[in-house]
C-alpha positions, 0 to 999 in steps of 0.5 A: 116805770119811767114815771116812778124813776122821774119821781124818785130822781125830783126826791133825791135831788129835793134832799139837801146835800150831804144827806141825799143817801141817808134820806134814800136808804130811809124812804127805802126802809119803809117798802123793804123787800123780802131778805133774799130780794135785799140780798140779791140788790147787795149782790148787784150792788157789790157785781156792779162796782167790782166790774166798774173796777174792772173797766176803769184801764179801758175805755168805757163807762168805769167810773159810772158803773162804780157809782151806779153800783155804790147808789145800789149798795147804798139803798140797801146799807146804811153805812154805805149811805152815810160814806156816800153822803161824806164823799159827796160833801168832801167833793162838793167842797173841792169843787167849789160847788155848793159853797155858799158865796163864791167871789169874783175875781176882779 
């Protein structure tokens, strides 16, 4: 299980930003489950960001949590996969990362 998680993680981080859940929710697509194993992943998916909402005033893992939840949901929906790909791009630009020539400050 490990092994396999390691190689879906090297296939996510492989795909070019702005891309990555589209190109997860495809790989997906090809080893579908059955609809009530789908629907039971989008259940999970929905369970785990509510209660990131949730735990976000307190002390504790919100924010991950909320995240973990939209990559599960984002396996299992494509428009979820390509919000995600927006937000990661809108991040990476405020962020300063993945801009192609960041200049020094003399």
């Amino acid at each position: 299980m490990l092994a396999g998680l390691k190689k879906q993680w090297t296939h996510f981080r492989k795909d070019p930003p702005g891309s990555r859940f589209r190109m997860r929710y495809e790989r997906r697509s090809h080893h579908r489950k059955s609809p009530v194993a789908r629907l039971a992943w989008t259940i999970a998916g929905i369970v785990a960001v509510v209660g990131g909402i949730v735990l976000m005033p307190a002390p504790g893992p919100g924010i991950p949590v909320v995240l973990v939840g939209a990559a599960i949901l984002a396996e299992e929906s494509l428009y979820v996969a390509r919000a995600l790909d927006w937000c990661e791009l809108k991040l990476r630009g405020r962020s300063g990362r993945g801009s192609p020539k960041r200049r020094r400050s003399p």
